[in-house]
N, C-alpha and C positions, 0 to 999 in steps of 0.2 A: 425687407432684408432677405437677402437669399441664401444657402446654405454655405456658401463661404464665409460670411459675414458671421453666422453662426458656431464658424468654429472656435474649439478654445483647446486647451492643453494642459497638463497636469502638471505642478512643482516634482511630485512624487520621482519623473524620469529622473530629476536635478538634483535628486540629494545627496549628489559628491560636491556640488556646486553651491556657492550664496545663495541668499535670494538675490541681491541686487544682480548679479549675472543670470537668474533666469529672468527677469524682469526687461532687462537687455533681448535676452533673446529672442522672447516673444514677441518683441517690437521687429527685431530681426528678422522675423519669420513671419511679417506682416498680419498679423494677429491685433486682435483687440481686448479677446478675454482670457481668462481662465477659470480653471477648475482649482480649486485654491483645496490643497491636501495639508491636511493636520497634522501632516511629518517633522521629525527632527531630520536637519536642524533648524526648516522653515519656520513652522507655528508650532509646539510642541505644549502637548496638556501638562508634560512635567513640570512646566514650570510658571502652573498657571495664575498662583498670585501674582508673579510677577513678571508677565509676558508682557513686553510691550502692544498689546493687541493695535492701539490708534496707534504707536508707528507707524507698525507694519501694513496698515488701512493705506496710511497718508501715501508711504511711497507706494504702494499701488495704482493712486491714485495720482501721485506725480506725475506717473509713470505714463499718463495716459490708456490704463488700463480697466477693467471692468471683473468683478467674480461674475462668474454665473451661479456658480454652485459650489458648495464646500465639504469638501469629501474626508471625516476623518478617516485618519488610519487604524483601521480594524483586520488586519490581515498578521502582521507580523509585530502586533503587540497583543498585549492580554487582554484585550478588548471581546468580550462575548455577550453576547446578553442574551442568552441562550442554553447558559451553564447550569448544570444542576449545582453548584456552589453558589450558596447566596452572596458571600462575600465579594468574587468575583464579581457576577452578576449589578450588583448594587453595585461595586466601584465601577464597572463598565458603564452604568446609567450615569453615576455623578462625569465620569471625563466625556461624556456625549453631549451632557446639557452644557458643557461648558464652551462646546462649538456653536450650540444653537442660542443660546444666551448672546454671543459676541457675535452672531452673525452681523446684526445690523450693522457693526461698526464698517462693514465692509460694504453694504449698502444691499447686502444680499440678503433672499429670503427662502431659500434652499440648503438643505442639508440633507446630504446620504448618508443613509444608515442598513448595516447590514445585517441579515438575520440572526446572526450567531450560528452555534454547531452546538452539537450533541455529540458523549463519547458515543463508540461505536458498538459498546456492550451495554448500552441501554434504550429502550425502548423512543425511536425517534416524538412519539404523541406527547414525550417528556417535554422533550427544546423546544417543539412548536407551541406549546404549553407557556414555557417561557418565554422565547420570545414575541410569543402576542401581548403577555404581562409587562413583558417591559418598554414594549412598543407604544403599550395604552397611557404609562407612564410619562415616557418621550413626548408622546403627542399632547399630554398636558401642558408640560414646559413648552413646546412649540406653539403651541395657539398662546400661549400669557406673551410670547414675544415676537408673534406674526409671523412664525415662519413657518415654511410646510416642511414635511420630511420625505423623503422619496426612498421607501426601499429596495433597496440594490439586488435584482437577481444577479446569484453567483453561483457557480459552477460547482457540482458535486465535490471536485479537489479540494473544493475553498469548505462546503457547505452542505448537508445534504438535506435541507430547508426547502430548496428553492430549485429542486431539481427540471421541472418544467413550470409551464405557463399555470395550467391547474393548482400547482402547488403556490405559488404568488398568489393565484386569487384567494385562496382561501386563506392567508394569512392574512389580507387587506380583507375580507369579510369576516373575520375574526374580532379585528380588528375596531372596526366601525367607525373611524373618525376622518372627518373632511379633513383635516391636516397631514393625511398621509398618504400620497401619491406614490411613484413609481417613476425609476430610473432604470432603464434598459442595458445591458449589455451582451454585442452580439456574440460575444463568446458564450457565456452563459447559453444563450440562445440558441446556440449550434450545436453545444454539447448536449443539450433538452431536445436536438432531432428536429427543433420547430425550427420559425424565420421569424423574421422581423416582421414581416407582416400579420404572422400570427397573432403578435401580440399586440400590435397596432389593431388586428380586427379585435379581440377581447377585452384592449381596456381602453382606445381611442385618447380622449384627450387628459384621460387620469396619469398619461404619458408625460413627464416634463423634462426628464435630459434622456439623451441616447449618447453612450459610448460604444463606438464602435474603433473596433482594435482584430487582425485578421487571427486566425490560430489554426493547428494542424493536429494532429490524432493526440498532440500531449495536451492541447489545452492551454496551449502560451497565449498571451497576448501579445502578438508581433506586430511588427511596422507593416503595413497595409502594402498586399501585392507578397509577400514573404510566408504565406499560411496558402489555405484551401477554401476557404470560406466566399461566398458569391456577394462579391464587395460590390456590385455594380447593380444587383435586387435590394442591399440595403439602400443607398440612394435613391434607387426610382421610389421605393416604399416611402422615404420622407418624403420626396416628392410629390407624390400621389396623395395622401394624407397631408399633404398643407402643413406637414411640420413647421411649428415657428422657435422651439425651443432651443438650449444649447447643444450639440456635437461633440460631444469630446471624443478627444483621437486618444485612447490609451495603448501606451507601451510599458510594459514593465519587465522584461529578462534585466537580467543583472549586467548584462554587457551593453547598454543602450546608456545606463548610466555615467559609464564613461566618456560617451559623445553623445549628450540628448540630444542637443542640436541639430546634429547631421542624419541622428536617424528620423529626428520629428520632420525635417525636413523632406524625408525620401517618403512619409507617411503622408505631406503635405500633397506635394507632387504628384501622387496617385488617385487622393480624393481629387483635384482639382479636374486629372484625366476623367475620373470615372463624370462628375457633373456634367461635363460635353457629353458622355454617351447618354445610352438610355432612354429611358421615357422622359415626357417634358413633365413643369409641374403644374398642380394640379389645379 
């Protein structure tokens, strides 16, 4: 399977849209997988007694589609597992397990999980405190239900956890549990001054998704060819390393959600150019 084949894409662009129309779409946009985001009004933990979770399984799978990986939404809800409030904290773990619990249903055995934050008038040793605590907890429920967890470096805007590569490591050495791997993101990565290859040399095959998504001195994640970022070293990098895992093309500004399509589509179009260049693989 070569890295087209590994591409997939996020619900998250779609949430002015159904599911069944992004379902649509990604068939549209010659795709096989996705990255399946725990957004309302796609999969939402609010309504988790009574989510149709095997629905929403089936027609993915009508669909002739595949997860690769399950990404809750931890950005713009109260999702932290890193808060000095316990309250928080705990309801943040209970709405997490409740992705990794259900993953099976989707036939998947990945779940991103993000560091949490810390305020910024308290001693950062606090959050990374917490969330290695509640990471160790996640990684419990994760082995009782086979699934691995990958945590997501993100960008100081998002997080200031997970500010470079160093700082990953030592949360997964804090850590200590074979069920939690690592999901890449080249923004993250860019804003940490490293590359993708850095992190491919420091944690090799503890690697299981890479999002890559382009960005510019703000820190966006934009449609690929639209930032600054050297889109064409991250490819040869999976290349070179024998990448076999998923791809995800993330976009998130607030004006893509209007036409996911068209922009996932101009993001598509670019990977495809960059595959012909480059180095061959490995």
């Amino acid at each position: 399977m070569g890295l087209r084949e590994q591409l997939c894409i996020n619900n998250m662009t779609y949430r002015r849209y159904s599911f069944p129309y992004f379902l649509k779409s990604v068939k549209r946009l010659g795709l096989d997988w996705i990255e399946l985001s725990g957004c309302h009004p796609h999969y939402s933990v609010y309504e988790a007694k009574t989510f149709p979770v095997r629905r929403v399984a089936e027609r993915i799978r009508e669909a002739g589609i595949q997860v690769a990986v399950i990404e809750p939404e931890q950005n713009f809800l109260p999702v932290n597992i890193a808060s000095n409030q316990s309250y928080l904290r705990n309801r943040s773990i209970v709405q997490l397990q409740f992705y990794i619990e259900n993953a099976a249903a989707f036939d998947c055995d990945k779940v991103i999980i993000y560091p949490g934050k810390g305020t910024m008038d308290r001693p950062p040793e606090e959050a990374l405190k917490y969330c290695c605590e509640s990471l160790d907890l996640l990684c419990r429920t994760a082995e009782q239900c086979g699934v691995t967890l990958l945590l997501q470096n993100v960008s100081p805007c998002i997080s200031g956890l997970t500010k470079d590569s160093g700082d990953v490591e030592y949360i997964l050495e804090q850590t200590g549990h074979d069920s939690l791997a690592l999901s890449v993101n080249t923004c993250a990565v860019c804003a940490g001054g490293e590359t993708l290859e850095d992190y491919f040399r420091k944690f090799g095959d503890r690697i299981r998704n890479v999002q890559i998504s382009d960005s510019d001195e703000e820190d966006e994640q934009l449609v690929l060819g639209d930032g600054s970022q050297d889109l064409q070293a991250h490819v040869d990098t999976l290349k070179r390393y024998g990448y076999k895992g998923p791809v995800a093309l993330e976009i998130t500004m607030e004006e893509y959600a209007y036409e996911a399509e068209k922009y996932y589509a101009r993001s598509l179009e670019v990977f495809e150019g960059l595959l012909k260049g480059g180095g061959q693989d490995a």
